[in-house]
MARVOZA-198539 format. One line per field, with one value per residue (C-alpha): residue number from 1; residue in three letters; x, y, z. Coordinates in steps of 0.1 Angstrom, whole numbers, padded with zeros to 4 digits. Last residue first. Example, Ala and Ser with C-alpha at 12.3 -4.5 7.8 and 13.67 -1.06 7.14 Angstrom:
// residues 2
num [2,1]
residuo [SER,ALA]
X [0137,0123]
Y [-0011,-0045]
Z [0071,0078]
***
This chain:
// residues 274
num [274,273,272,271,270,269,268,267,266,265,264,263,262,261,260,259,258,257,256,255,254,253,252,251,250,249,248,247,246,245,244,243,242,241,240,239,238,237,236,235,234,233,232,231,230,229,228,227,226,225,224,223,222,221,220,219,218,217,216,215,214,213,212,211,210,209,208,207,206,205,204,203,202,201,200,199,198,197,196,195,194,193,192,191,190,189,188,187,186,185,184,183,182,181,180,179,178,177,176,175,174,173,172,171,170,169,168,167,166,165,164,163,162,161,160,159,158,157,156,155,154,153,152,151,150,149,148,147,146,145,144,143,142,141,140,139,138,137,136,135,134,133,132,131,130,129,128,127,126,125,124,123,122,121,120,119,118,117,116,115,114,113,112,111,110,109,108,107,106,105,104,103,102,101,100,99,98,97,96,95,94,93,92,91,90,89,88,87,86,85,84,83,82,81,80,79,78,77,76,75,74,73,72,71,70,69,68,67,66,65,64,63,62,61,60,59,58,57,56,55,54,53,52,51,50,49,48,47,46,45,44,43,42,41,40,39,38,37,36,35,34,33,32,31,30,29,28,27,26,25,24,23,22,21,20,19,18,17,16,15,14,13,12,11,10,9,8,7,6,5,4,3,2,1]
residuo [UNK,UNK,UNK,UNK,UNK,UNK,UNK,UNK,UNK,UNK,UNK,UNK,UNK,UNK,UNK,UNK,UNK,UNK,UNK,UNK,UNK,UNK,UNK,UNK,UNK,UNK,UNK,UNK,UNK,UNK,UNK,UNK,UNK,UNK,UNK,UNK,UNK,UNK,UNK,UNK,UNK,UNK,UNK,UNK,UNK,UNK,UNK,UNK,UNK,UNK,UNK,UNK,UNK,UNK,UNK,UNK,UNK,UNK,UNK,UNK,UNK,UNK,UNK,UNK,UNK,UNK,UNK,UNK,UNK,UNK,UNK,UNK,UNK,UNK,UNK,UNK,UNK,UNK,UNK,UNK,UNK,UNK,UNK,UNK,UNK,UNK,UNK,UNK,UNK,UNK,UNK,UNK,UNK,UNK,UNK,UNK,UNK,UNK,UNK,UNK,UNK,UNK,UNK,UNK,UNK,UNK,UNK,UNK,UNK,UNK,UNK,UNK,UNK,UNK,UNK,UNK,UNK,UNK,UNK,UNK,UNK,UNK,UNK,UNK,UNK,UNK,UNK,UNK,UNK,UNK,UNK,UNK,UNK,UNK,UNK,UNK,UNK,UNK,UNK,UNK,UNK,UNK,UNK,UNK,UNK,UNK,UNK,UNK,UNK,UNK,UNK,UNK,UNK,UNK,UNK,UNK,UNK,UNK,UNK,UNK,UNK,UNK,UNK,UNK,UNK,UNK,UNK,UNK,UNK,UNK,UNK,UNK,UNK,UNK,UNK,UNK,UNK,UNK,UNK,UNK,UNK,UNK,UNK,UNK,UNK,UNK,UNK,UNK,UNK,UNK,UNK,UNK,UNK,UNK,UNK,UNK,UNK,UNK,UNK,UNK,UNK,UNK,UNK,UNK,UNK,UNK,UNK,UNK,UNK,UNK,UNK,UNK,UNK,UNK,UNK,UNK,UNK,UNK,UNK,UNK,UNK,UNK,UNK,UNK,UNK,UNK,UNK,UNK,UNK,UNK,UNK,UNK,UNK,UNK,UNK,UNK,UNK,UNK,UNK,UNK,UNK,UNK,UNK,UNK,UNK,UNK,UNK,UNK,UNK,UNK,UNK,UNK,UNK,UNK,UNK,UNK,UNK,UNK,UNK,UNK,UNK,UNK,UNK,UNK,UNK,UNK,UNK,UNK,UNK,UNK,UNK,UNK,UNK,UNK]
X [-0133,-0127,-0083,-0092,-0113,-0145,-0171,-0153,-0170,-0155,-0116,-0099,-0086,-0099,-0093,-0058,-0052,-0061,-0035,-0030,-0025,-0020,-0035,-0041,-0072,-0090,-0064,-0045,-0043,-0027,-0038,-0014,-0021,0016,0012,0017,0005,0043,0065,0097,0098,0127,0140,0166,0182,0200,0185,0149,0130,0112,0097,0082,0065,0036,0024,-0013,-0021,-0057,-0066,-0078,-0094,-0085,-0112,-0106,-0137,-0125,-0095,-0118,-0139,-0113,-0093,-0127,-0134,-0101,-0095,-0115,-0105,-0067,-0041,-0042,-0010,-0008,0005,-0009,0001,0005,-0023,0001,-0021,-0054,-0025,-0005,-0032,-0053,-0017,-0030,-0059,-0037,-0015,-0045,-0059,-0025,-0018,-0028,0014,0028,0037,0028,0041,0034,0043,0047,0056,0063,0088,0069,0100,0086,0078,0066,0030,0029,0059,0061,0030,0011,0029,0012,0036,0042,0075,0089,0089,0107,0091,0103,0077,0052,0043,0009,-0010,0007,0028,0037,0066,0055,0085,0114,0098,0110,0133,0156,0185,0176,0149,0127,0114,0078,0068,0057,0041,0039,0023,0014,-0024,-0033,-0001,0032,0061,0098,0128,0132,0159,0167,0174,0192,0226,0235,0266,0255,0270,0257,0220,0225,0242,0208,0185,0200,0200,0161,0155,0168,0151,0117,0107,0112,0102,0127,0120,0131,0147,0145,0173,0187,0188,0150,0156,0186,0168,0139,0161,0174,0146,0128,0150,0156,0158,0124,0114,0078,0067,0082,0073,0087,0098,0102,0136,0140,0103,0081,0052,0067,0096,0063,0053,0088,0096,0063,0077,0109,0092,0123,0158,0186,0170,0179,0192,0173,0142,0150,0155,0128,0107,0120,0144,0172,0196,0193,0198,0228,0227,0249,0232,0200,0209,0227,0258,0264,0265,0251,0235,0225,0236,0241]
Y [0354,0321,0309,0286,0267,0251,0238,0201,0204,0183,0190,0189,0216,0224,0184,0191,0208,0174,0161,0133,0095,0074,0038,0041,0022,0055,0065,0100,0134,0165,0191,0221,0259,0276,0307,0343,0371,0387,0370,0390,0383,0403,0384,0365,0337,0320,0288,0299,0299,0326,0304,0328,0309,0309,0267,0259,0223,0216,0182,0152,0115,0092,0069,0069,0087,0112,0119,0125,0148,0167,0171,0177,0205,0223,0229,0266,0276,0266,0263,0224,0215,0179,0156,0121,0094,0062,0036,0007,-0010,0014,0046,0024,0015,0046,0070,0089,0099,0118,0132,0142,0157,0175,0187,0225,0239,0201,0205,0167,0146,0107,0090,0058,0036,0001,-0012,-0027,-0046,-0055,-0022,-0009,-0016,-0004,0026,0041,0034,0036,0073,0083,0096,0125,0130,0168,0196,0226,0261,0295,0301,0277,0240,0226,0208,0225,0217,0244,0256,0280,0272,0295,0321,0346,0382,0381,0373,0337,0340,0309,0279,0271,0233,0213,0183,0143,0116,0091,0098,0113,0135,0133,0149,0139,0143,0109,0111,0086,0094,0075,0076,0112,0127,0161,0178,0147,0158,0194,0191,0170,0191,0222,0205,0198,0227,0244,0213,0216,0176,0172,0134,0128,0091,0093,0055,0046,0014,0037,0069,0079,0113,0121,0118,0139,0166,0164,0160,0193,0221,0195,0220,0217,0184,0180,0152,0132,0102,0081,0052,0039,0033,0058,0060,0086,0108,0128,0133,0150,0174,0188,0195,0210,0235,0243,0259,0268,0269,0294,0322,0354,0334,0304,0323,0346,0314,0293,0327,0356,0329,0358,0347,0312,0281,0260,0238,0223,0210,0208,0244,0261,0257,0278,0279,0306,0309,0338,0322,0288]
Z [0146,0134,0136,0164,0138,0149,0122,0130,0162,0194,0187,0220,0238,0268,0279,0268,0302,0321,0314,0290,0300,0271,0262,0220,0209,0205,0179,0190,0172,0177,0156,0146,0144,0150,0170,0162,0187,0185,0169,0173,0208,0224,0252,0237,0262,0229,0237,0243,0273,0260,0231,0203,0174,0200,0204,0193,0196,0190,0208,0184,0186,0161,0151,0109,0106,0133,0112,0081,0100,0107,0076,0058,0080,0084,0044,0045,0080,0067,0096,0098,0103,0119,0141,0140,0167,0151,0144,0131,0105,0098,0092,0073,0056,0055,0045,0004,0020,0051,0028,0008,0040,0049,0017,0030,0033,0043,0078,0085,0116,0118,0146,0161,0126,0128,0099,0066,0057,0026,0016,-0023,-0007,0028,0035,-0001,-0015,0016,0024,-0015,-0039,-0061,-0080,-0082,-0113,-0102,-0104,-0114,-0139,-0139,-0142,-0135,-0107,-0075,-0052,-0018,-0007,0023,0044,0026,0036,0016,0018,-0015,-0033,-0028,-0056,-0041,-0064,-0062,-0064,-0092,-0096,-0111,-0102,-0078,-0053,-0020,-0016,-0004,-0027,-0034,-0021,0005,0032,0056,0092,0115,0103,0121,0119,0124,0092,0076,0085,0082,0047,0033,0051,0031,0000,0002,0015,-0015,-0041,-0028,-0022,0012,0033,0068,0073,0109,0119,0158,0173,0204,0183,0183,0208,0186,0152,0171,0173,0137,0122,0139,0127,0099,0065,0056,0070,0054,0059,0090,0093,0130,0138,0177,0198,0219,0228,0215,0225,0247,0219,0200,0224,0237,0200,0193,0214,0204,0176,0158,0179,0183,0193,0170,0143,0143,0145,0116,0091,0106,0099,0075,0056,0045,0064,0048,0071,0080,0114,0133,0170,0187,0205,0179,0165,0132,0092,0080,0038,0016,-0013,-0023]
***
């Protein structure tokens, strides 16, 4: 694989491509990504809890909240594009952790078949923005398609309790969340999602308040400067992650009152409209 460092950083060994112009970059000049919705999310659970992650890239945030769920905690690390896919892979084993179990395929609202984008390493990408689409293309990979109830309701006998479920899917977030209503309806896990899209934000929102979750807007700068590496140049300036947080009504959990400002009242709103 070209184009590829192997180094320490803060959450431990990781290997990433040079030439990934945002996890990629951000490792490299600060030694984390989105440290941020790292603090969220182990806030939200215990030691010992479950937790979905689809989407893992190549486990800037697996591998964190691996170590925060090691007394008894599984992270079902889900990444169907084959170079992040190999990339996870060698950073979970180069870390020694048993804890996670890795799934390549795709998460959507129904079983089938995909394909994903495949990146020219010899050049500048972000390596995040794999998306699937419906048909096959040049220099794409073809992936399985499966729905989160498939996989952890119906083809599951153990059925294991899951706290969170965290989506940076690039826009499948609704049929992620379609394809999730009885383990979704059964456990009632804390939701964290992308939802960057003004045109897709909607119908994610107004499906996640049909299911009773309530939701705060989580918008963290790409630029932490706190950061590992103590680099005070912010490279991403004015550029924030747009991600919902969102909690069942059932759930018992005392915010502050900071996420008051934030909460999603109006599923018209978009913090992304001018």
């Amino acid at each position: 694989m070209k184009n590829i460092k192997k180094q320490k950083l803060k959450h431990g060994i990781f290997s990433y491509y040079t030439n990934d112009e945002y996890i990629g970059k951000s490792l490299s000049e600060y030694g984390e990504w989105s440290e941020t919705e790292i603090i969220l999310l182990k806030q939200l659970v215990k030691d010992n809890e479950n937790i979905i992650e689809v989407g893992s890239n190549i486990g800037t945030h697996t591998i964190p909240l691996a170590k925060h769920v090691l007394n008894g905690g599984l992270v079902y690390a889900i990444e169907p594009q084959s170079q992040n896919y190999k990339l996870l892979s060698k950073n979970i084993k180069d870390n020694k952790l048993k804890n996670v179990k890795i799934l390549k395929l795709a998460i959507s609202s129904k079983q089938g078949e995909a394909y994903m984008n495949i990146f020219n390493e010899n050049l500048i990408n972000n390596y995040g923005d794999s998306k699937i689409f419906a048909n096959n293309f040049q220099n794409s990979e073809s992936v399985i398609v499966k729905t989160l109830d498939q996989l952890f309701y119906d083809d599951n006998k153990e059925r294991k309790s899951i706290k969170l479920i965290k989506c940076d899917a690039q826009g499948q977030e609704l049929n992620i969340i379609l394809g999730s209503k009885k383990i979704i309806n059964t456990h009632k896990p804390f939701l964290y999602l992308e939802n960057d899209d003004i045109n897709t934000s909607k119908a994610l929102i107004e499906k996640i308040k049909e299911m009773k979750y309530i939701m705060f807007w989580h918008l963290p700068p790409l630029y932490n400067p706190n950061n590992f590496l103590k680099n005070s140049n912010n490279i991403f300036p004015k550029i924030i992650s747009c991600n919902m947080l969102c909690i069942h009504q059932s759930t018992e959990i005392k915010l502050s009152e900071v996420w008051k400002r934030f909460e999603v009242r109006n599923s018209n709103d978009h913090p992304f409209k001018k």
